[in-house]
C-alpha positions as CSV (number, residue, x, y, z in Angstrom):
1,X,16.8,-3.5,-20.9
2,X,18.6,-5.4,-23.4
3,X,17.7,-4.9,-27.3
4,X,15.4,-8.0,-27.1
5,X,14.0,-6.9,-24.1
6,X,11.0,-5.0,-26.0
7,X,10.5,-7.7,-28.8
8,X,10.6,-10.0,-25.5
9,X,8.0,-7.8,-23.4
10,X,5.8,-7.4,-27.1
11,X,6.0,-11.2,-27.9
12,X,4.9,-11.8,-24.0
13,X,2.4,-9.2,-23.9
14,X,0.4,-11.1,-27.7
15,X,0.9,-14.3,-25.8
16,X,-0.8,-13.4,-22.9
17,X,-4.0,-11.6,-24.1
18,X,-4.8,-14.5,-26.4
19,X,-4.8,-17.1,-23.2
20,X,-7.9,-17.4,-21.5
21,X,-8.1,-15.3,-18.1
22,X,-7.5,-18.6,-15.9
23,X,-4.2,-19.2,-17.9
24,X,-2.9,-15.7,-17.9
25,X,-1.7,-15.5,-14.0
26,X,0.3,-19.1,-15.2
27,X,1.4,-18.2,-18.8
28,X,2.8,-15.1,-17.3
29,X,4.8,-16.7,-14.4
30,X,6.5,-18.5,-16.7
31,X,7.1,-16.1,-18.7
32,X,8.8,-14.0,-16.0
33,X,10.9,-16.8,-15.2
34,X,11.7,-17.4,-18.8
35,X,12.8,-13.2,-19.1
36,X,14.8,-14.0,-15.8
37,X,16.9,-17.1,-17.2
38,X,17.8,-15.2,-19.8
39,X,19.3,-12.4,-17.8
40,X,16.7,-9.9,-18.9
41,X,15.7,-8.6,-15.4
42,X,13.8,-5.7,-16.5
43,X,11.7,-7.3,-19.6
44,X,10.9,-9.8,-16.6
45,X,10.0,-7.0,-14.4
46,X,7.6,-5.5,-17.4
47,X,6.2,-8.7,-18.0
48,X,5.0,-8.9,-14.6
49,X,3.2,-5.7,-15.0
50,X,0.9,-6.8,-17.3
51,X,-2.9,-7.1,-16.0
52,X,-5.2,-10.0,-16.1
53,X,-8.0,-9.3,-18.6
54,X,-11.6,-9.6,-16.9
55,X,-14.0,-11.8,-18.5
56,X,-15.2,-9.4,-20.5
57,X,-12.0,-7.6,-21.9
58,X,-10.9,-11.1,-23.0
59,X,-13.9,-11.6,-24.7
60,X,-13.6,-8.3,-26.7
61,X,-9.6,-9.5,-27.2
62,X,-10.9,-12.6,-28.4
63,X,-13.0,-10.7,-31.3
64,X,-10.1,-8.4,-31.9
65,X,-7.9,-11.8,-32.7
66,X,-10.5,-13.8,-34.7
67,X,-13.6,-11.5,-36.2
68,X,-11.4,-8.1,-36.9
69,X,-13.1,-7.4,-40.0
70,X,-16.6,-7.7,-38.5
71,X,-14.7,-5.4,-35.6
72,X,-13.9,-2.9,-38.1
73,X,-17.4,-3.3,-39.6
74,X,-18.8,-2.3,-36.2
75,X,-16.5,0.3,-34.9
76,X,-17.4,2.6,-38.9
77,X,-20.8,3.1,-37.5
78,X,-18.8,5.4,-35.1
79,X,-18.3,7.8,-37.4
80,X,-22.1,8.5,-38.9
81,X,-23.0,8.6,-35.4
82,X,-20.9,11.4,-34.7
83,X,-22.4,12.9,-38.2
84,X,-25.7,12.1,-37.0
85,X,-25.5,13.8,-34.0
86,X,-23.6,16.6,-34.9
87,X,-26.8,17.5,-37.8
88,X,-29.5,16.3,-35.6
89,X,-30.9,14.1,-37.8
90,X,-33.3,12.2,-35.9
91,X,-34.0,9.9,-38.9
92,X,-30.6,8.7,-39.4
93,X,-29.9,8.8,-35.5
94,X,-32.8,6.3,-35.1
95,X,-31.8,4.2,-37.6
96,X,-28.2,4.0,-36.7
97,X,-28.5,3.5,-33.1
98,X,-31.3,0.9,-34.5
99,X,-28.6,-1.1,-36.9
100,X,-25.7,-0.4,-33.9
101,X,-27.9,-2.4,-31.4
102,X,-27.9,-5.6,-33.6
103,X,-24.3,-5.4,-34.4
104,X,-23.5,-5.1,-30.7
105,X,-25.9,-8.0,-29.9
106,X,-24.7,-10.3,-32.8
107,X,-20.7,-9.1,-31.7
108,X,-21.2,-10.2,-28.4
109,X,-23.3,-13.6,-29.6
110,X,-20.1,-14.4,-31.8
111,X,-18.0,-13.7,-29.0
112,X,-20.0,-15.9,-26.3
113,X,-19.6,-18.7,-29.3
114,X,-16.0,-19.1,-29.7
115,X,-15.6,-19.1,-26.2
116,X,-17.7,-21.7,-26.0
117,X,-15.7,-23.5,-28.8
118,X,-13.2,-23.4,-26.3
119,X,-14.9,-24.8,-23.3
120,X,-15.7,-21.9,-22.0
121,X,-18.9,-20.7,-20.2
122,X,-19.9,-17.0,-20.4
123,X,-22.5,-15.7,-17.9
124,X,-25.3,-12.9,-19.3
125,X,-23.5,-10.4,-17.0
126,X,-20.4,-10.8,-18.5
127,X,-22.4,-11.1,-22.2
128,X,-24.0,-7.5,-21.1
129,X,-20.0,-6.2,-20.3
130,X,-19.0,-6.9,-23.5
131,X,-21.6,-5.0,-25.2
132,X,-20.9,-2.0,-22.4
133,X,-17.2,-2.3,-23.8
134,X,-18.3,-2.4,-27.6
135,X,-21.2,0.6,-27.0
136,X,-18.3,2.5,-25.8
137,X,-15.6,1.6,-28.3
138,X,-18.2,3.2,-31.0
139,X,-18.2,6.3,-28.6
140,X,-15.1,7.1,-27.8
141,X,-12.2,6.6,-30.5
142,X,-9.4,5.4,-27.6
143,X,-11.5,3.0,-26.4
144,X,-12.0,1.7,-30.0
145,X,-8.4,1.7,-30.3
146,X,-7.8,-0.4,-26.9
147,X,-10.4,-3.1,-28.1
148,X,-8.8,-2.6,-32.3
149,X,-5.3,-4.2,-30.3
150,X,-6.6,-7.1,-28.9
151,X,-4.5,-6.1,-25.5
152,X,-7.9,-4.8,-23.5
153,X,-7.6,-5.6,-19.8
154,X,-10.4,-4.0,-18.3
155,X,-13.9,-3.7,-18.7
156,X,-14.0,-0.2,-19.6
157,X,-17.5,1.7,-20.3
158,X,-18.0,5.1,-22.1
159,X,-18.4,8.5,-19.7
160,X,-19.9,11.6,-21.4
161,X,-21.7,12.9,-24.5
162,X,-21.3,11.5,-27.6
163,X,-23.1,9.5,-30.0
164,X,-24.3,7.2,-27.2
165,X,-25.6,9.9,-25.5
166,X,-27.7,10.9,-28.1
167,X,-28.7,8.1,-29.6
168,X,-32.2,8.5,-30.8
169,X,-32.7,11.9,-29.8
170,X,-34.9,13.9,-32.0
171,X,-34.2,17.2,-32.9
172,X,-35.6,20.5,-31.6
173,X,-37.3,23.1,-33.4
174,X,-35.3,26.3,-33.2
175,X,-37.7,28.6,-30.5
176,X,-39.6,31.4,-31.9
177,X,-38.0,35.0,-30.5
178,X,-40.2,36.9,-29.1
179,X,-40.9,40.3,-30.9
180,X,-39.0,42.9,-29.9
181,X,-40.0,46.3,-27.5
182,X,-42.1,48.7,-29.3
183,X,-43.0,46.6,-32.3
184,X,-46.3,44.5,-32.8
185,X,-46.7,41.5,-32.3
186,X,-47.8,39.3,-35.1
187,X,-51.5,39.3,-35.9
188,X,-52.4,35.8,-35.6
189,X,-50.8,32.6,-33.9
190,X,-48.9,35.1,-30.9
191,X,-50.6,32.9,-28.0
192,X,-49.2,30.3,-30.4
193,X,-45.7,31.3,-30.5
194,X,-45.7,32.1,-26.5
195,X,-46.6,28.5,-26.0
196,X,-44.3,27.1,-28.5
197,X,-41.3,29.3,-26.6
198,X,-41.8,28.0,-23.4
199,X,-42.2,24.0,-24.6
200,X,-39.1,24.5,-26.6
201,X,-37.5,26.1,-23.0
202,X,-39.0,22.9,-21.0
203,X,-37.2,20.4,-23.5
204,X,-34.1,22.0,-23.3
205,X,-34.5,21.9,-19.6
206,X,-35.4,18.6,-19.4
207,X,-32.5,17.6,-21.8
208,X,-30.0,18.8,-19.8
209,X,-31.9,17.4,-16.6
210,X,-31.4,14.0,-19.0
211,X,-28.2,14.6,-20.0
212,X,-27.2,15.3,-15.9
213,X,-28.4,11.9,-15.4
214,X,-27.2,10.2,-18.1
215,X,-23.9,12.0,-16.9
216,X,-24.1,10.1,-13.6
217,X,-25.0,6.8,-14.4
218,X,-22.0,6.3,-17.1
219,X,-20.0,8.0,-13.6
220,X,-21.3,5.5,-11.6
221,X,-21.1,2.8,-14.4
222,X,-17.4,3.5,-14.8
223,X,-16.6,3.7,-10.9
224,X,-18.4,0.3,-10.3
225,X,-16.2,-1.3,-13.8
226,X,-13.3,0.4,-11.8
227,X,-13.9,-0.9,-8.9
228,X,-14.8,-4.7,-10.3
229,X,-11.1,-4.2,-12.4
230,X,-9.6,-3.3,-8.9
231,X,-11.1,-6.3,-7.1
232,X,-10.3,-8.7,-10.0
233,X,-6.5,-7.7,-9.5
234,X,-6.9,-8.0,-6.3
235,X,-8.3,-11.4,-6.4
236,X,-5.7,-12.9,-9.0
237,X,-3.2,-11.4,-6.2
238,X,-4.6,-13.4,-3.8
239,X,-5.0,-16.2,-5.9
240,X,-1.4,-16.2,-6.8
241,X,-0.3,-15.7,-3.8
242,X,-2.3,-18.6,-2.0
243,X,-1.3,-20.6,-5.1
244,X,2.6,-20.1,-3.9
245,X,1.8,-20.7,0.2
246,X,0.2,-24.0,-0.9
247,X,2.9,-25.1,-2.7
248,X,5.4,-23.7,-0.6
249,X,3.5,-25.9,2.4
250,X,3.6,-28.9,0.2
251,X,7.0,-28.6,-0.2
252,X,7.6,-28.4,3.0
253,X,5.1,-31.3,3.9
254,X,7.6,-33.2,1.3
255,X,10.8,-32.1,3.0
256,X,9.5,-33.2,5.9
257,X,8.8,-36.3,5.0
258,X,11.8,-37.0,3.2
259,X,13.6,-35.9,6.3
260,X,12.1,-38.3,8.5
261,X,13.1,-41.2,6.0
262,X,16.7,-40.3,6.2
263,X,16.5,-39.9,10.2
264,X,14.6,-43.3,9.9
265,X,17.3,-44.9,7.5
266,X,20.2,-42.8,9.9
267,X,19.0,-45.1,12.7
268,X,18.8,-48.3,10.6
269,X,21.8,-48.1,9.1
270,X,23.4,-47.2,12.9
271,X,22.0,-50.0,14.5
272,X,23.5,-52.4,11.6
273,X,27.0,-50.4,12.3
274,X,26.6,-51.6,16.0
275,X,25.5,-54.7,15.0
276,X,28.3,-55.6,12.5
277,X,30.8,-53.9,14.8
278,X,30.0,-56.4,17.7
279,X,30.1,-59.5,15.2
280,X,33.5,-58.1,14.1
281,X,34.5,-58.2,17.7
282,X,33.5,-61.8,18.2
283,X,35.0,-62.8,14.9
284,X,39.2,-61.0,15.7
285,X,38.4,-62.7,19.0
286,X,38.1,-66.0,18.0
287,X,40.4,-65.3,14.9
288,X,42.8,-64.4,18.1
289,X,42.3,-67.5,20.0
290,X,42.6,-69.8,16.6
291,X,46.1,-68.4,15.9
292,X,47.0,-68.9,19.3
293,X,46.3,-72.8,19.5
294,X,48.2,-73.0,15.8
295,X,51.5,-71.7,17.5
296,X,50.8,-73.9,20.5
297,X,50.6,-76.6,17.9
298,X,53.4,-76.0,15.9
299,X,55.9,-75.9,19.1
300,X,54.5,-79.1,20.2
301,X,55.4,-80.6,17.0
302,X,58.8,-79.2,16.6
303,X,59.4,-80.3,20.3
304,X,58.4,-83.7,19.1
305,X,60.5,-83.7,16.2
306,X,63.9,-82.9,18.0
């Protein structure tokens, strides 16, 4: 790659994510060409490699570009989460996850605005991506740093624990142990503390019974975002490449056309040839004939004149 080839791929690659989605397969064709002309084959090649954002990645881009502070704003609350979480306070878990649900909501709003500023419609199921994308930027730091660059191409949800896991969980009581062999057992509140054992021992249970599930669905959430990236990619593919047959047929359809005009103007101009060769014909012939009576003339009148 030549020395501009990275500034070339980098300047491409800010280009790109701030066109909408329908532009980008365009934008970057051009782009590729542009790499080409200039004799930098492999910036062409990287430019080529660069993904189509889904609806919803280009939204979150879109915030990235134009509301990075209110980004930032969002993406702190990541951090008291994890605080939260790690201290099992219930309290400030509740109120967090509370205050993170508005941000989100307002986030995506702003988003669904200055698209439509634009022209551009966003549906409620790309609306309820975004906020997947911005739940899981505040859970996992990567994923906040994918959505911090403005380059997000995917709709990417978060898989695991983490603060979104455990948002408004309350926490546990620590179990009472029961006493050990040999000693007494206390004097009052024993049935009590037998009973408070085994609820404690049937919340843990069922916590990890939700936390299995939970587990799952963020599974099956990301295998169903990777499998709607996958088709997306897919589609553009075919998109681009129907794109190229139809003008490839078209320019066919126009060579075909244009052919037929010069076989038609081929026969004209042959039939005119024929045409003006046979009047040429006629015309030496009588040019022939003219000349001939002259010299016929001429002796006559020198014949006279002697």
């Amino acid at each position: 790659m030549s020395d501009d080839g990275p500034d070339r791929v980098e300047a491409a690659a800010e280009e790109l994510y701030g066109v909408p989605p329908d532009d980008f397969v365009p934008v970057r064709d051009e782009l590729v060409a542009a790499a080409r002309e200039a004799g930098d084959r492999e910036a062409a090649k990287a430019i080529g490699r660069l993904r189509r954002p889904t609806q919803a990645a280009w939204l979150a881009n879109l915030l990235a570009r134009e509301r990075a502070q209110q980004l930032d704003g969002l993406l702190s609350l990541a951090s008291d989460l994890t605080d939260a979480q790690r201290t099992l306070d219930g309290a400030a878990l509740r109120t967090l996850s509370a205050q993170r649900g508005k941000l989100v909501a307002a986030m995506a709003r702003e988003a669904r605005a200055l698209a439509g500023r634009d022209g551009h419609r966003v549906a409620e199921s790309t609306e309820r991506d975004l906020r997947g994308i911005l739940d899981a930027a505040l859970a996992d730091p990567g994923i906040a740093d994918q959505v911090r660059s403005g380059r997000l191409h995917r709709t990417v949800s978060y898989s695991g624990f983490g603060p979104d896991a455990l948002a408004g969980a309350e926490p546990r009581p620590a179990p009472r142990r029961p006493a050990p062999a040999g000693e007494p057992a206390p004097a009052d509140g024993d049935e009590a503390g037998q009973d408070e054992v085994a609820r404690d021992e049937q919340a843990e249970r069922r916590a990890r019974e939700l936390a299995d599930a939970r587990r799952s669905l963020d599974d099956a959430v990301a295998a169903e975002s990777e499998a709607r990236e996958r088709e997306q990619v897919d589609r553009d593919e075919h998109d681009d490449a129907a794109r190229r047959l139809t003008e490839a047929k078209d320019r066919v359809a126009d060579l075909v056309a244009e052919l037929e005009q010069a076989r038609a103007a081929q026969r004209d101009a042959t039939e005119a040839e024929r045409s003006a060769a046979a009047t040429l014909r006629d015309s030496s012939s009588r040019l022939r004939t003219a000349a001939a009576e002259v010299e016929r003339a001429r002796a006559r009148v020198e014949d006279l004149s002697g």
